[in-house]
PyMOL CGO cylinders between C-alpha atoms (Angstrom):
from pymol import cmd
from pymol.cgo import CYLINDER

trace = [
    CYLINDER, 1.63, 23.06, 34.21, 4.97, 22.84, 32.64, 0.3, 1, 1, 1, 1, 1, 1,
    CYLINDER, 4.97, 22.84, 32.64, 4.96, 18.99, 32.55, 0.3, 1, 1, 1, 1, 1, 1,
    CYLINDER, 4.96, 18.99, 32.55, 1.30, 18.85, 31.04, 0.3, 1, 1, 1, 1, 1, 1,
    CYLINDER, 1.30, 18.85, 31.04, 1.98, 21.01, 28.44, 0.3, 1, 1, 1, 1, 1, 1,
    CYLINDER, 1.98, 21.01, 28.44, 4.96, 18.79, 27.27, 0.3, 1, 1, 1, 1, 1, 1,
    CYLINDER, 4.96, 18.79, 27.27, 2.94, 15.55, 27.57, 0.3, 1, 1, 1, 1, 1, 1,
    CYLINDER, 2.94, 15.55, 27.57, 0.59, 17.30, 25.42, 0.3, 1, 1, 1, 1, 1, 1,
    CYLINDER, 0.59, 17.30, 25.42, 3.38, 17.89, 22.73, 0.3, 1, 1, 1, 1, 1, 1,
    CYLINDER, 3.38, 17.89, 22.73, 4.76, 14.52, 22.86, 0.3, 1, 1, 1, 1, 1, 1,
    CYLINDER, 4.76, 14.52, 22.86, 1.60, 13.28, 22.10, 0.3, 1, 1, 1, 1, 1, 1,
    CYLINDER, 1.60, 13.28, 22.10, 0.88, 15.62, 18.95, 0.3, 1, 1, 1, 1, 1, 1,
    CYLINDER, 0.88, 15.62, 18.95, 4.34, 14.46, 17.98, 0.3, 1, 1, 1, 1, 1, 1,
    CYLINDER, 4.34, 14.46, 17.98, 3.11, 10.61, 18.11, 0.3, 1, 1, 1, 1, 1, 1,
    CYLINDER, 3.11, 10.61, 18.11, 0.08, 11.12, 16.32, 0.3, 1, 1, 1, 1, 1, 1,
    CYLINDER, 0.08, 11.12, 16.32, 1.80, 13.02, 13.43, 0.3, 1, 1, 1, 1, 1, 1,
    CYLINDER, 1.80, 13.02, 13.43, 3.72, 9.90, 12.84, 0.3, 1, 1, 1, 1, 1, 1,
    CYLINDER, 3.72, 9.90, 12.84, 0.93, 7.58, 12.73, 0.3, 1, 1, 1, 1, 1, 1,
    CYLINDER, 0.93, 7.58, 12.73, -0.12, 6.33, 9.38, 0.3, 1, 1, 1, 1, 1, 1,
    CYLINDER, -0.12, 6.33, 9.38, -2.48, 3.40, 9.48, 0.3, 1, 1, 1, 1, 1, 1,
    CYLINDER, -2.48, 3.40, 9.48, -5.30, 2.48, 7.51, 0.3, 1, 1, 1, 1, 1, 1,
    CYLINDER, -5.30, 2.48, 7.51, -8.26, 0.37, 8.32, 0.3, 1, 1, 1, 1, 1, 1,
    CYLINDER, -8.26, 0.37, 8.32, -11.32, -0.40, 6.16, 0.3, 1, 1, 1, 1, 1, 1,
    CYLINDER, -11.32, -0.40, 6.16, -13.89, -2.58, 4.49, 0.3, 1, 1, 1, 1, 1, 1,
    CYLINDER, -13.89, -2.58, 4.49, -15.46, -2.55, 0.92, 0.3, 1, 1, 1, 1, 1, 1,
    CYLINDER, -15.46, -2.55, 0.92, -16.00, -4.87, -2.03, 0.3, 1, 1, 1, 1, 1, 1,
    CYLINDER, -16.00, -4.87, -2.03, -13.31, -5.55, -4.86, 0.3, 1, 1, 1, 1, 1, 1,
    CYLINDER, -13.31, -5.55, -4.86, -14.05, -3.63, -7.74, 0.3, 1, 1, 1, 1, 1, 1,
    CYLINDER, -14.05, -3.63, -7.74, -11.90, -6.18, -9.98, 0.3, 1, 1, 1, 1, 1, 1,
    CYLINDER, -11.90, -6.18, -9.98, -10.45, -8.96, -9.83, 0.3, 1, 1, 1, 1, 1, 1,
    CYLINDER, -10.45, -8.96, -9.83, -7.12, -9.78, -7.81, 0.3, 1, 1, 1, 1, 1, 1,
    CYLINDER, -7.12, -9.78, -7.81, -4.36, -8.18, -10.54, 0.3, 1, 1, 1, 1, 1, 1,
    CYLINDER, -4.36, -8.18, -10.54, -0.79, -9.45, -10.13, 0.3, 1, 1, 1, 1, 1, 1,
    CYLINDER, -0.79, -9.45, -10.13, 2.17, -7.24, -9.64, 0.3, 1, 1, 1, 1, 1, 1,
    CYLINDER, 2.17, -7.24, -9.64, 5.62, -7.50, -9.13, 0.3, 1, 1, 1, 1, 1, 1,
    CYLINDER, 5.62, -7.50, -9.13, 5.77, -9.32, -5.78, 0.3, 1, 1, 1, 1, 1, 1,
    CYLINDER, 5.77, -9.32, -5.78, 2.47, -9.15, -5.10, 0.3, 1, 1, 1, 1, 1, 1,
    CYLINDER, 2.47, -9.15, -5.10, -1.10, -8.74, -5.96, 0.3, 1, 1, 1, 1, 1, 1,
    CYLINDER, -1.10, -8.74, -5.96, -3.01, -5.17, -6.09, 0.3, 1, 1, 1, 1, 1, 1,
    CYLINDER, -3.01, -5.17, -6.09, -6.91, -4.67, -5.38, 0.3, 1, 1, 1, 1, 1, 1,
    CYLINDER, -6.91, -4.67, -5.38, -9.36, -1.83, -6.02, 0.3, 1, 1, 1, 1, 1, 1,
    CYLINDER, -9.36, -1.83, -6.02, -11.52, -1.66, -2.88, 0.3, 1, 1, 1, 1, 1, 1,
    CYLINDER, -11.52, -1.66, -2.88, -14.69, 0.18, -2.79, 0.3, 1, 1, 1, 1, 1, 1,
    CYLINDER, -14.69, 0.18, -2.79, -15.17, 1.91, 0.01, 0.3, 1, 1, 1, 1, 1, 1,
    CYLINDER, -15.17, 1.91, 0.01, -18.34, 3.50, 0.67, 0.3, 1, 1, 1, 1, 1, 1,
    CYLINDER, -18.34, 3.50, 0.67, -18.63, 6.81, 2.44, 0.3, 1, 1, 1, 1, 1, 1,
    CYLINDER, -18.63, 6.81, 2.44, -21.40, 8.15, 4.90, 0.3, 1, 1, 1, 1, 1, 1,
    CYLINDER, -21.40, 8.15, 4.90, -22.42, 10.15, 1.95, 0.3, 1, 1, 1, 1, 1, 1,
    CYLINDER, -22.42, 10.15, 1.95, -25.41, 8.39, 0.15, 0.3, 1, 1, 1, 1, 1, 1,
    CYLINDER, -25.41, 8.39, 0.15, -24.35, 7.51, -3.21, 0.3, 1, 1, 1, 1, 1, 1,
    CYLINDER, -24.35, 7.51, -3.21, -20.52, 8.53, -3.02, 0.3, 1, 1, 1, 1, 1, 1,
    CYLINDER, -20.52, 8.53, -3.02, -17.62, 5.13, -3.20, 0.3, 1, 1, 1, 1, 1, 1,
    CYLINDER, -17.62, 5.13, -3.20, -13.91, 6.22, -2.19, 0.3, 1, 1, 1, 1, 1, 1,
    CYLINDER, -13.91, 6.22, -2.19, -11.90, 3.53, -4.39, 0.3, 1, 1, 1, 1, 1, 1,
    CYLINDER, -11.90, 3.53, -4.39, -8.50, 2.53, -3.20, 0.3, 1, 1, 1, 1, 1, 1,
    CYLINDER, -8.50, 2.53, -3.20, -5.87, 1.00, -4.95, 0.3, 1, 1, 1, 1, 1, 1,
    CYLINDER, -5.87, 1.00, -4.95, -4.17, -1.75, -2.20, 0.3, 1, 1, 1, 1, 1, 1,
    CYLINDER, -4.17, -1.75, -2.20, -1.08, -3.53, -2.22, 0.3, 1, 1, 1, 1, 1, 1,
    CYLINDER, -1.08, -3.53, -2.22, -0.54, -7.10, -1.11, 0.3, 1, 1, 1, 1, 1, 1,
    CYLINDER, -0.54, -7.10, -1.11, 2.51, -8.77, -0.87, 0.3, 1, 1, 1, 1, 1, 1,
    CYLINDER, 2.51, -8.77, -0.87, 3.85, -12.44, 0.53, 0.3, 1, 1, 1, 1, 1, 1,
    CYLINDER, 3.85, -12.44, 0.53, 1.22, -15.31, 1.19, 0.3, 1, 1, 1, 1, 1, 1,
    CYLINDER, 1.22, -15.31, 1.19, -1.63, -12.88, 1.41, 0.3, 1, 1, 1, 1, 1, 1,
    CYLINDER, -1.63, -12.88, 1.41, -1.11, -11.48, -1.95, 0.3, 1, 1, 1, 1, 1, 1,
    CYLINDER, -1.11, -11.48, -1.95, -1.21, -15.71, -2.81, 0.3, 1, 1, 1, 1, 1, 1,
    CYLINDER, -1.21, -15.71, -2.81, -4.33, -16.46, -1.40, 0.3, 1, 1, 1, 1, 1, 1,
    CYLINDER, -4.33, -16.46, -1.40, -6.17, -13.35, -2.52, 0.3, 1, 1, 1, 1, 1, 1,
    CYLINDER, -6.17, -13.35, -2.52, -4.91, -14.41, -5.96, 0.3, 1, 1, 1, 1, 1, 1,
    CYLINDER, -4.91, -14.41, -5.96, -6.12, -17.40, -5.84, 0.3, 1, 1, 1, 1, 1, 1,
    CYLINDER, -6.12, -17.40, -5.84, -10.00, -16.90, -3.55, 0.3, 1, 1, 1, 1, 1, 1,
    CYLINDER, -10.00, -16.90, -3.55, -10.69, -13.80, -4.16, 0.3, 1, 1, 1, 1, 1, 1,
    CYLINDER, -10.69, -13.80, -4.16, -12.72, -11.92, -7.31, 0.3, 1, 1, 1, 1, 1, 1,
    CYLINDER, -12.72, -11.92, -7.31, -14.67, -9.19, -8.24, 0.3, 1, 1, 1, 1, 1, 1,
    CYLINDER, -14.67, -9.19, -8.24, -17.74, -7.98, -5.42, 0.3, 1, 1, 1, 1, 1, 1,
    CYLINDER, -17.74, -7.98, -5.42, -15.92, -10.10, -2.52, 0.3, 1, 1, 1, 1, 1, 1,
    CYLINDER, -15.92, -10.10, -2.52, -16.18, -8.18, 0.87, 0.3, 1, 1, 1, 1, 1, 1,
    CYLINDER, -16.18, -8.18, 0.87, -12.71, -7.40, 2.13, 0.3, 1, 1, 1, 1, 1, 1,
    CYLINDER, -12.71, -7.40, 2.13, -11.22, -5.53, 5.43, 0.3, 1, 1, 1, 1, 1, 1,
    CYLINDER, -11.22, -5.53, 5.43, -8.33, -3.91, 5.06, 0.3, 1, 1, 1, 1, 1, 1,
    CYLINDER, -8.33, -3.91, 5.06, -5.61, -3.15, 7.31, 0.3, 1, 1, 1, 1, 1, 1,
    CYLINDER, -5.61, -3.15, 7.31, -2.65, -1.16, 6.33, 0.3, 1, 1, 1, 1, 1, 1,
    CYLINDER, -2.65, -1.16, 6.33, -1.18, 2.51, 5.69, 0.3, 1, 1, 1, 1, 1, 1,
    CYLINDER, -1.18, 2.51, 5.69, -0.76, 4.69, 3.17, 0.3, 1, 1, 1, 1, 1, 1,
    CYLINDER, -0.76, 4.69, 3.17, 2.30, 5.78, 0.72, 0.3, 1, 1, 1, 1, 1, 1,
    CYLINDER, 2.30, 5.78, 0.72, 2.71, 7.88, -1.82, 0.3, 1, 1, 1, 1, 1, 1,
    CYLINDER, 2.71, 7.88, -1.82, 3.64, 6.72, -5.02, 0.3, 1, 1, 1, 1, 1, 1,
    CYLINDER, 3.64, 6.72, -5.02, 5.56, 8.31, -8.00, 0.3, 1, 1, 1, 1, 1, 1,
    CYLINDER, 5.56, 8.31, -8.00, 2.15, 9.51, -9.79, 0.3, 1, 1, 1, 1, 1, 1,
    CYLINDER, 2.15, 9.51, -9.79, 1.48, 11.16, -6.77, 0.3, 1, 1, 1, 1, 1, 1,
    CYLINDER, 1.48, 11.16, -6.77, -1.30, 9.25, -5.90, 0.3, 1, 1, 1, 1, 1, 1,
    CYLINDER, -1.30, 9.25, -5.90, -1.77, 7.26, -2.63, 0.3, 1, 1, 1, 1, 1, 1,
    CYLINDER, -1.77, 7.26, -2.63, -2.27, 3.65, -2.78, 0.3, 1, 1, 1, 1, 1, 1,
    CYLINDER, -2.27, 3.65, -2.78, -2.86, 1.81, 0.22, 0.3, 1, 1, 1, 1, 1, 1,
    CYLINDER, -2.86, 1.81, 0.22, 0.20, -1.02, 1.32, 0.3, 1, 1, 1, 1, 1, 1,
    CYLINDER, 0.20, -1.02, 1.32, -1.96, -3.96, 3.30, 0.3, 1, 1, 1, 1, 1, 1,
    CYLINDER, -1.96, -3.96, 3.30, -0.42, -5.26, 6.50, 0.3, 1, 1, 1, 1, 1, 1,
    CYLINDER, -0.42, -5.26, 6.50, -3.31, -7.83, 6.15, 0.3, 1, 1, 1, 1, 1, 1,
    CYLINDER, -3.31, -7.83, 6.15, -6.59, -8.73, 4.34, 0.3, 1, 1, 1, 1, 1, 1,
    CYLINDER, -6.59, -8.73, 4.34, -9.63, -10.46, 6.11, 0.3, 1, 1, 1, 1, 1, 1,
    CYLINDER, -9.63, -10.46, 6.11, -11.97, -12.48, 3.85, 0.3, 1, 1, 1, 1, 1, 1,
    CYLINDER, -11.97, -12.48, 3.85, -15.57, -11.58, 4.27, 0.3, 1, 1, 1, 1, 1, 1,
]
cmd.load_cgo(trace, "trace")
């Protein structure tokens, strides 16, 4: 019983540390430039009728590139990243990559 309860822990312990984002939505503007990268504003619809979550994400490297460059406003996008704070206090989302639609 001993062991269980400590696998059980561990595992709480994991999940706390996890921080990984994953969805699709349209662009709500275009592709905006940033220091060393690009940022989006993804719509994401919720299961409530009516109700749009938008997320500021942040692209960096060759993906931030190419979504400057193909990308635009109402373009399907899946996003795959986590989450940080920034100074604002407001979370934006930092992509690990960005699947055209």
């Amino acid at each position: 019983i001993q062991i269980s309860r400590l696998q059980t822990t561990l595992n709480l312990w994991r999940f706390a540390e996890m921080n990984k984002f994953i969805a699709y939505g349209c662009l709500g503007t275009d592709p905006a430039p940033i220091n060393l990268g690009c940022s989006l504003n993804v719509g994401i619809r919720t299961k409530e009728k009516g109700v749009t979550l938008w997320m500021q994400v942040i692209v960096f490297n060759r993906t931030a590139e190419l979504c400057l460059q193909y990308k635009k406003k109402g373009d399907k996008v899946f996003v795959d990243g986590h989450l940080e704070k920034n100074p604002d206090g407001n979370y934006v989302v930092i992509a690990n990559d960005i699947g055209f639609m």
